[in-house]
C-alpha positions in Angstrom: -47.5 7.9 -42.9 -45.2 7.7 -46.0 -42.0 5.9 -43.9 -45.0 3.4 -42.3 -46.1 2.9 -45.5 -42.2 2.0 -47.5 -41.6 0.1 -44.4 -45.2 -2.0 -45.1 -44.0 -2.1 -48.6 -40.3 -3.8 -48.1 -41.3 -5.9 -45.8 -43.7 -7.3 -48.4 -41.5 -7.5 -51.2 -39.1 -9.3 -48.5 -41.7 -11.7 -47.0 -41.9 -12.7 -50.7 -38.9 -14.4 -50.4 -40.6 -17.2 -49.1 -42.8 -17.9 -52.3 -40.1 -16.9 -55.2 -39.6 -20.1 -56.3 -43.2 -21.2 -56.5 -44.1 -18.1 -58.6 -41.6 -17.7 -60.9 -42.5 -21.5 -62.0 -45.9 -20.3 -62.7 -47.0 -19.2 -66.3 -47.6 -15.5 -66.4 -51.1 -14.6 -66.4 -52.6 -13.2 -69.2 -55.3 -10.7 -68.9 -58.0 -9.7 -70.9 -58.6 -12.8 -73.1 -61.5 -14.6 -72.9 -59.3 -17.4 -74.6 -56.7 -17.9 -72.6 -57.6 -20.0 -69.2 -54.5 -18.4 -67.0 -56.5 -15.0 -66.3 -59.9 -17.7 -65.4 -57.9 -20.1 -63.2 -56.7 -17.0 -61.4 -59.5 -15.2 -60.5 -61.6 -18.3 -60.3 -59.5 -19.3 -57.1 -59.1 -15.8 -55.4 -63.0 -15.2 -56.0 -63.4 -18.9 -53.8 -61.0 -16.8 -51.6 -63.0 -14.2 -51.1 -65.0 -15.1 -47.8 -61.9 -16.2 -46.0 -60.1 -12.9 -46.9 -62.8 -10.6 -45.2 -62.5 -13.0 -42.4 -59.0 -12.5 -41.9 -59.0 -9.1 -42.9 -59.0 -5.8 -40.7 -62.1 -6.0 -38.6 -61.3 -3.4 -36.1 -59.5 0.0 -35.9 -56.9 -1.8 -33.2 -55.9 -3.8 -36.1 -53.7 -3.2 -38.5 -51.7 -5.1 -41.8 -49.8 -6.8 -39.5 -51.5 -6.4 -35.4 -54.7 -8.0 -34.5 -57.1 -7.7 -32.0 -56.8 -9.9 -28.7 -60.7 -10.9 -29.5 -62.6 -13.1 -31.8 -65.9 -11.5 -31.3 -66.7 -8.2 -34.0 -70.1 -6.2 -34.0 -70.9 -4.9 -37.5 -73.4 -2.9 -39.0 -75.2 -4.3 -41.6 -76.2 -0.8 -43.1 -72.5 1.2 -43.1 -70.5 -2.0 -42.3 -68.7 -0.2 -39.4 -66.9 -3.0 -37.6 -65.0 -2.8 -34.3 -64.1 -5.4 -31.6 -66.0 -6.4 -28.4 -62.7 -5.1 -26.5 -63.0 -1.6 -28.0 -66.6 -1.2 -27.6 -66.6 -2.2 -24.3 -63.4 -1.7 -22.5 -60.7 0.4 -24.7 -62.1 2.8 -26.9 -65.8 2.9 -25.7 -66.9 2.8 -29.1 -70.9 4.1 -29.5 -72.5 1.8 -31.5 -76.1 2.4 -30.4 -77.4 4.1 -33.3 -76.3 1.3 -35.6 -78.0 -1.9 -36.5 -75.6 -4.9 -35.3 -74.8 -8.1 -35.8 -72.4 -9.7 -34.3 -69.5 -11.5 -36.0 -67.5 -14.6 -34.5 -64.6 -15.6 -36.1 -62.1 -18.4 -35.0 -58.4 -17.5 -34.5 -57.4 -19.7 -37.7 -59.7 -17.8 -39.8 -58.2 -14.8 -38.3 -54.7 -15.7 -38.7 -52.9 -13.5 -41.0 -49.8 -15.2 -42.2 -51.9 -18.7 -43.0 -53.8 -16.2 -45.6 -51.0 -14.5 -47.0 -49.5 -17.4 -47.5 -51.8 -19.0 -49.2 -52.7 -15.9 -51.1 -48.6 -15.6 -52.5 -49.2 -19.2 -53.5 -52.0 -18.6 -55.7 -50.6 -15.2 -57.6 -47.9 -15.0 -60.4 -44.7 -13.3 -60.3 -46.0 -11.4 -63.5 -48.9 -10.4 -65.5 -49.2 -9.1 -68.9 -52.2 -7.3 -70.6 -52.7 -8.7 -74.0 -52.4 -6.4 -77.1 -56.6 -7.6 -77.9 -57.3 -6.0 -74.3 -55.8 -3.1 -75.2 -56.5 -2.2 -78.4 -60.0 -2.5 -77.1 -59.3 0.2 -74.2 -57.6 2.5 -76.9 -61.1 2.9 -78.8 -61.8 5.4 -76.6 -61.3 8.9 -77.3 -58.9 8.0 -79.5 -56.8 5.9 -76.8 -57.4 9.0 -74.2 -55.8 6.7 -71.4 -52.7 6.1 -73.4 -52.8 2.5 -73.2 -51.8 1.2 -76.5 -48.0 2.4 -75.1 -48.2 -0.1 -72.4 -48.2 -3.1 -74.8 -45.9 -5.6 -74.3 -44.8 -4.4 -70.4 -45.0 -6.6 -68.1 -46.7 -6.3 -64.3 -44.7 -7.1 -61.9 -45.7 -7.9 -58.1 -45.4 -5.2 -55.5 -47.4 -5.4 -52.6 -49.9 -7.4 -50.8 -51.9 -5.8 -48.4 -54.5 -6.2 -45.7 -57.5 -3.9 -45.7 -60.6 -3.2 -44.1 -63.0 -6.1 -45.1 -60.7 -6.8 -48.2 -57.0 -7.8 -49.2 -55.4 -5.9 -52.2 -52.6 -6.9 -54.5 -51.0 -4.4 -56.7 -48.9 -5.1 -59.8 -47.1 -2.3 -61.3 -45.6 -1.9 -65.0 -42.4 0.0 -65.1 -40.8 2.0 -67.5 -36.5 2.7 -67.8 -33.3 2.5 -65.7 -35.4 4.3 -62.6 -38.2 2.0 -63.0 -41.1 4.7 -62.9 -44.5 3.2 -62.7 -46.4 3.5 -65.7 -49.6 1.8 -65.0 -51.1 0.1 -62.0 -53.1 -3.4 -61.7 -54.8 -3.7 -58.3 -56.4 -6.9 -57.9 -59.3 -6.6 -54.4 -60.3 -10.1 -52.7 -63.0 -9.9 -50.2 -66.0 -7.3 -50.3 -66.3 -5.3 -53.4 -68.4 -2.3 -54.1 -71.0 -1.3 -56.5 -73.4 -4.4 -57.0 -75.8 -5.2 -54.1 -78.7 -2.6 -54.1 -79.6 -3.9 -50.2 -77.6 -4.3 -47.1 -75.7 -7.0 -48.2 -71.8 -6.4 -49.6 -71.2 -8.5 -52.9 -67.8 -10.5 -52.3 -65.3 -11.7 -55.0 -62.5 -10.5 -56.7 -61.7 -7.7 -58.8 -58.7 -6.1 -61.1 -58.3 -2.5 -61.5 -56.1 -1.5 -64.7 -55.4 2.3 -63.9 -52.5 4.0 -66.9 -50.5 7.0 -65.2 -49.2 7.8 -69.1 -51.9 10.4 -69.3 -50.5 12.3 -66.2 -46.9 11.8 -67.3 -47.1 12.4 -70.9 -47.8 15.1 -73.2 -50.3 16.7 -73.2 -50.5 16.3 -69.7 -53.8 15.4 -67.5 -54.4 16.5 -64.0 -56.6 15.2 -61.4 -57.6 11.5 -60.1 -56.2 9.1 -62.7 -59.3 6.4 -62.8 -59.4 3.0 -63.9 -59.3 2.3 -67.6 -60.8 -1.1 -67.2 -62.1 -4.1 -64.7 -62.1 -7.5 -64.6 -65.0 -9.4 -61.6 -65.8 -12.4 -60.8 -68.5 -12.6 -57.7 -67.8 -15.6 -55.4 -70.2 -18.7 -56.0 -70.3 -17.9 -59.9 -68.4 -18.8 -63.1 -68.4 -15.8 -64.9 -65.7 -13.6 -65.7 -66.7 -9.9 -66.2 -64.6 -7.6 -68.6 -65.9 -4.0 -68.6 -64.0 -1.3 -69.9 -64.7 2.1 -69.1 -65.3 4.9 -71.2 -64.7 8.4 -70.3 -66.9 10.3 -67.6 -68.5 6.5 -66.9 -68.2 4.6 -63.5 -67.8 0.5 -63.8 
């Protein structure tokens, strides 16, 4: 629900309490330049992340961002990637899982521990981000800048949530614009499984950054609909590049 989700979100920007000091003596991270080592360094060490946040991450519908399941032991499916908890299979929920192809998944309860994973993930991220003007100017080649972006140069991304997913954590950074501080523009930045590159039953894992501008749906003339990313930044765990791709209109990344 809306109030479970504002609850999630203070208690995140609270929690970050904790870190403040740490990451507002960082550099901010710039994105989008090949040039500048801030952006590598970053993703570099959330991509190394990547297994241990699936580990950690929701395994079972009895979890949630912040509850986890009283056992270690998961059964997955290696074609859907439905995951649930021996508990719920067998004793709670009665889960069916006959039709799918399992494989069982063990994890050890400091792998599973939540708050040793957060913390280490706050300890890695920046306060801030910016998008260089080079990035941009890039994105606004299309369509004559049809996602707006050349007006989000020089705003800066501040952090605003970290949350635990299925299989996956997500960060999200938002730019904001006057005195009410309306979001302008999104970066969400995935660690764990990501979608869209193994062809077999096998999910790629790594980290990825979504730049998504809401100008078009808040400026004239006005777009309706999904607002999709503009742009995305990958790195898949176990190699050294960084992948830019920007997306042109009507084209998935």
């Amino acid at each position: 629900s809306d109030n479970n989700d504002n609850a999630e979100t203070l208690q995140s920007l609270s929690d970050t309490d904790d870190m403040s000091i740490d990451a507002l003596e960082k550099p901010e991270a710039h994105l989008f330049n090949g040039d500048i080592t801030d952006s590598k360094s970053l993703f570099k060490s959330l991509s190394e992340m990547a297994e241990a946040a699936i580990k950690s991450s929701i395994l079972c519908t009895c979890e949630s961002s912040g509850r986890l399941s009283h056992s270690l032991n998961f059964l997955r499916c290696s074609v859907c990637s439905i995951s649930c908890c021996r508990d719920c299979v067998h004793v709670k929920q009665g889960y069916q899982m006959d039709s799918h192809i399992i494989n069982e998944v063990t994890v050890s309860k400091g792998e599973h521990d939540v708050g040793a994973f957060e913390t280490k993930l706050r300890s890695l991220l920046p306060a801030n981000l910016i998008i260089n003007k080079e990035g941009l100017d890039e994105i606004a080649t299309i369509e004559n800048d049809i996602y707006r972006v050349a007006e989000l140069n020089g705003y800066t991304f501040g952090l605003h949530r970290i949350k635990r997913d299925r299989h996956k954590w997500i960060v999200v950074y938002y730019a904001r614009h006057g005195s009410i501080a309306e979001a302008v523009a999104e970066f969400k930045i995935t660690v764990g499984e990501l979608e869209g590159r193994s062809q077999d039953a096998n999910c790629a894992i790594g980290v990825k950054g979504e730049l998504t501008s809401f100008l078009p749906a808040k400026r004239e003339p006005i777009v309706l609909g999904k607002m999709s990313p503009c742009s995305l930044v990958r790195q898949y765990a176990g190699e050294s590049d960084l992948e830019w791709i920007v997306n042109a209109k009507n084209t998935a990344t």
